[in-house]
N, C-alpha and C positions, 0 to 999 in steps of 0.2 A: 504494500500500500504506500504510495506518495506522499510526501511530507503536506501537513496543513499548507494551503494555497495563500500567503500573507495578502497579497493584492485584494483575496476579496473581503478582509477587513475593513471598516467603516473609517472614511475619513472625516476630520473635523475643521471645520473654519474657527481658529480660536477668536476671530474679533464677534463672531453672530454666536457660539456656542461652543464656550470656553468650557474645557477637559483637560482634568489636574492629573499628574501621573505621578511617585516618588518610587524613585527606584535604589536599593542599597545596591554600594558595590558597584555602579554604572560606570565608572571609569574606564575599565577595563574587561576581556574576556567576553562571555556571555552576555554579560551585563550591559557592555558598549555598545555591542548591537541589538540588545531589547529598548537602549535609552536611542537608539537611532529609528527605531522604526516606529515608536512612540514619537519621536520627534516628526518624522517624515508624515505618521497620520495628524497630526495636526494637535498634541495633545502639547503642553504648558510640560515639562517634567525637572521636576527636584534631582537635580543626580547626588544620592548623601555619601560623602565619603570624607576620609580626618586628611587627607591633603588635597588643601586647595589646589596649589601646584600643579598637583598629576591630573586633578578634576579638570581645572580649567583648560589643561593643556587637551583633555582626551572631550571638552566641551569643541572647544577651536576644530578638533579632527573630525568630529562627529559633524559640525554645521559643512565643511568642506566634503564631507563623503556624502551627505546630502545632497548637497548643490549638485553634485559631481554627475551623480544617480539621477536624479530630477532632468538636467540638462537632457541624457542620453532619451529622456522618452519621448513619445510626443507630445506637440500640445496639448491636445486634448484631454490626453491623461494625466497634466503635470496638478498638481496640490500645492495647498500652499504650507506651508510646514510650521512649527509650533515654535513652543521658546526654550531655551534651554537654562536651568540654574542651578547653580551650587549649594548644597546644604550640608553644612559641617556634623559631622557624625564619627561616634567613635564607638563600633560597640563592644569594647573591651572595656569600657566605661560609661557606665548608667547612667549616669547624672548627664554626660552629655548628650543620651537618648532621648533625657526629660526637659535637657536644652532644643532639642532641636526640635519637638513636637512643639513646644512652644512658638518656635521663631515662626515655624510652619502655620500656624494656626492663627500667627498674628499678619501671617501676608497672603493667605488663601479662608476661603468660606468654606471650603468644601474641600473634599480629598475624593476623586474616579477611582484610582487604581493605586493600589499598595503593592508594591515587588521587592518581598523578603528576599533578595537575591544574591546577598554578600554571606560569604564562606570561607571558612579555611577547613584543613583536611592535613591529616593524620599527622600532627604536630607531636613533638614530645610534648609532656606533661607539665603541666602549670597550672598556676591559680592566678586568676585576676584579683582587681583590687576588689570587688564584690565579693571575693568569693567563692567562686565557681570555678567548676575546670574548662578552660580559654575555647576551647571545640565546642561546647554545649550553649558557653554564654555567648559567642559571637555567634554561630549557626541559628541558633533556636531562642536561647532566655532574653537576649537584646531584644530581635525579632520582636517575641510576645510583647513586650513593655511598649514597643513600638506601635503596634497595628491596635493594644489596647487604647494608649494613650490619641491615639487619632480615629478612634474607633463614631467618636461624636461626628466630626467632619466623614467619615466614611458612609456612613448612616444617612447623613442630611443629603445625600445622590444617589443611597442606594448603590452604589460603588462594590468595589473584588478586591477581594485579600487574595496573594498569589506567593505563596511559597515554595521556597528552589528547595527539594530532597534531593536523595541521590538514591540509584540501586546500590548503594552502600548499606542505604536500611536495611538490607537484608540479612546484614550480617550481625545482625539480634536477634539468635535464634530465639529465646525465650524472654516475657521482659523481664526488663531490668530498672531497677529502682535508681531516679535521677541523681539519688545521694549516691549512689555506688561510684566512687571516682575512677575505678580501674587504674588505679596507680602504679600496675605491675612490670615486671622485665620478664622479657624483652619490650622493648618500647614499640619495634615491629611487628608487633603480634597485639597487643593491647591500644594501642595507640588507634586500628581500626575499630576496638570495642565501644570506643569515646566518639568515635565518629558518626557510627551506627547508631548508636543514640541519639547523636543530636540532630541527624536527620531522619529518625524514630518520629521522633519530639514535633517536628517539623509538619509531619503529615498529623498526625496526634492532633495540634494545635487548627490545621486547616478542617478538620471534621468535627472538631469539638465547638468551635467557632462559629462554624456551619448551623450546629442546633441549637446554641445559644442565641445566634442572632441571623436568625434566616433571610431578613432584609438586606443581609451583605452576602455576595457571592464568595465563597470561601474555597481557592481548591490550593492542591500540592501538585508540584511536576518533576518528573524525573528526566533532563534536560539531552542525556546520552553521552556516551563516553567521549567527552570532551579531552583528547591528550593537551592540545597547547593553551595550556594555561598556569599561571603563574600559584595554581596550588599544590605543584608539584616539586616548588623551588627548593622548600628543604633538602625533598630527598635527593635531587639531582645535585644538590653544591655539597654532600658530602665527598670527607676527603676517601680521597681512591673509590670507593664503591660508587660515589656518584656516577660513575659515567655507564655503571652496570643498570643501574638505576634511568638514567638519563635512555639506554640503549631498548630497555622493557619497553618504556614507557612509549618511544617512537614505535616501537614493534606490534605494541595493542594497540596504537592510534592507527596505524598502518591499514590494518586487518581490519576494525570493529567501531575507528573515533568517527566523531564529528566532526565537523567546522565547529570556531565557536559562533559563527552565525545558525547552521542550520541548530546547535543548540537552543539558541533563544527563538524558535517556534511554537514549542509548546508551551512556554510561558506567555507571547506573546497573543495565542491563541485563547490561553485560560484570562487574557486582559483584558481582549479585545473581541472576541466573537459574538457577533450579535445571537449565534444559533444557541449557545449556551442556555439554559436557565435555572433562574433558583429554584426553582420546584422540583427540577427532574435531575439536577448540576452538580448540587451544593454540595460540599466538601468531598469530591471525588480525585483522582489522581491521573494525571495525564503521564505520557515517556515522549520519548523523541520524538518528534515530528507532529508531536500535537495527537496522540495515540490515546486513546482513553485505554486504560491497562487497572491492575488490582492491585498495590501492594503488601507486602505480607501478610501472613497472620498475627502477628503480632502488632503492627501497626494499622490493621486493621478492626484491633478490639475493642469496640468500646467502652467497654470495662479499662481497660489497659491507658485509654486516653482520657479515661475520667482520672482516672490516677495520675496521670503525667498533669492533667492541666488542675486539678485540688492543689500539687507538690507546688508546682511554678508559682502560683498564685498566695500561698503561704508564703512562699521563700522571697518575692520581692517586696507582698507588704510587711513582712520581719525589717525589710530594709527599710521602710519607710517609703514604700511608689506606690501611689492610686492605680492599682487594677481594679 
């Protein structure tokens, strides 16, 4: 079956009917071409990331590969394209989470589309300053603070919550309890346990979200084996094995990857598809190419995601955050 057909997504005039979009993690990978083709349909989008720098720079490359694409069509088919902006975001730390929905909230009415779309993968072992171990709170416990804390503005459009998982969740054969920090050695064996969880979490949070607030389109997407991407950086700049590492990693892109554009299909399909609906939609899971697919049993329990979203929910107002 052929990847979701992006063209036949709804385009938008933002001066006659303005559509807000925030995208984590849009500077780059996946992310850069789901914040271009939000851009190119006509949508206003937040791009949040903690360096302006590399935003603004991947803002400037993003408005020229626009231009670039528009020119090549015809007129008839050409759009008019949206706006792009920077919003400082750090979700290794909350407080900047509960900055930036702020700033958000004081320069837009309303929020179309939320895209949990920033990730990191299979890091060693750490604790943020929150608290949490770095994989779960950047993946997933930022995320939720996030799409809670805008959840008002998301409401007032009736707007989509859209969370980046991985077929990494799978490798939670049974669940597992969020406190469980997996803090074992080898680091290469454990370090996916942490992973799987917080793209558990992920889909959890998109179904659980779904029957709490059916007003908001709620899904998860499994984007497809994306090799070029900078979530791989650790383990390819190790010394000596990196480059054994680096050699895999081109050999399963080879065979099995994506582009990182045709990764951002499915997300951009769970954004923007008019065919979608909350009645028949909500909190489902898409893969590659915009594929409606099942994930696990485990993340498909909802027993198991009443659990996960009870834990999160404790553990941020312990800290003091309105969820």
């Amino acid at each position: 079956m052929a990847d979701f057909d992006l063209n036949s997504l709804p385009y938008y005039n933002l001066q006659k009917d303005r559509k807000v979009a925030l995208v984590t993690g849009g500077n780059s990978g996946i992310g850069w071409f789901t914040v271009l083709h939000l851009y190119m349909h006509g949508f206003a989008v937040y791009v949040a990331g903690r360096n302006s720098s590399r935003v603004s720079r991947a803002i400037k490359d993003i408005k020229k590969e626009a231009k670039a694409r528009i020119e090549k069509l015809d007129p008839k088919d050409r759009h008019s394209v949206g706006e792009l902006r920077f919003l400082s975001l750090d979700l290794t730390q909350l407080k900047t989470v509960e900055k930036a929905t702020k700033k958000f909230r004081s320069l837009e009415a309303s929020l179309d589309v939320l895209i949990n779309n920033a990730g990191v993968m299979a890091l060693p072992f750490s604790v943020t300053e929150d608290g949490f171990e770095i994989q779960l709170q950047t993946n997933y416990i930022a995320h939720f603070l996030l799409a809670m804390q805008l959840l008002p503005s998301i409401k007032r459009c009736r707007g989509r919550v859209i969370s980046v998982s991985s077929i990494g969740h799978n490798l939670e054969l049974s669940y597992f309890s969020l406190a469980q920090s997996f803090n074992y050695k080898p680091n290469i064996i454990f370090t996916w346990m942490r992973y799987a969880m917080a793209k558990t979490a992920s889909i959890q949070f998109a179904k659980m979200l779904a029957i709490k607030h059916p007003t908001v389109l709620c899904m998860s997407v499994h984007p497809g084996l994306v090799m070029k991407t900078n979530l791989f950086s650790y383990w390819t700049r190790l010394p000596i094995v990196g480059i054994f590492f680096w050699f895999y990693f081109q050999l399963v892109g080879y065979f099995f990857g994506v582009s990182n554009e045709q990764g951002s299909v499915a997300t951009l399909k769970a954004a923007l598809s008019t065919e979608l609906q909350r009645e028949w939609d909500n909190g489902k899971y898409l893969t590659t190419g915009g594929k409606e697919s099942k994930p696990s049993y485990v993340a498909n329990n909802l027993d198991n995601a009443a659990s996960t979203w009870l834990w999160t929910v404790h553990e941020l107002r312990d800290r003091g955050y309105d969820v």
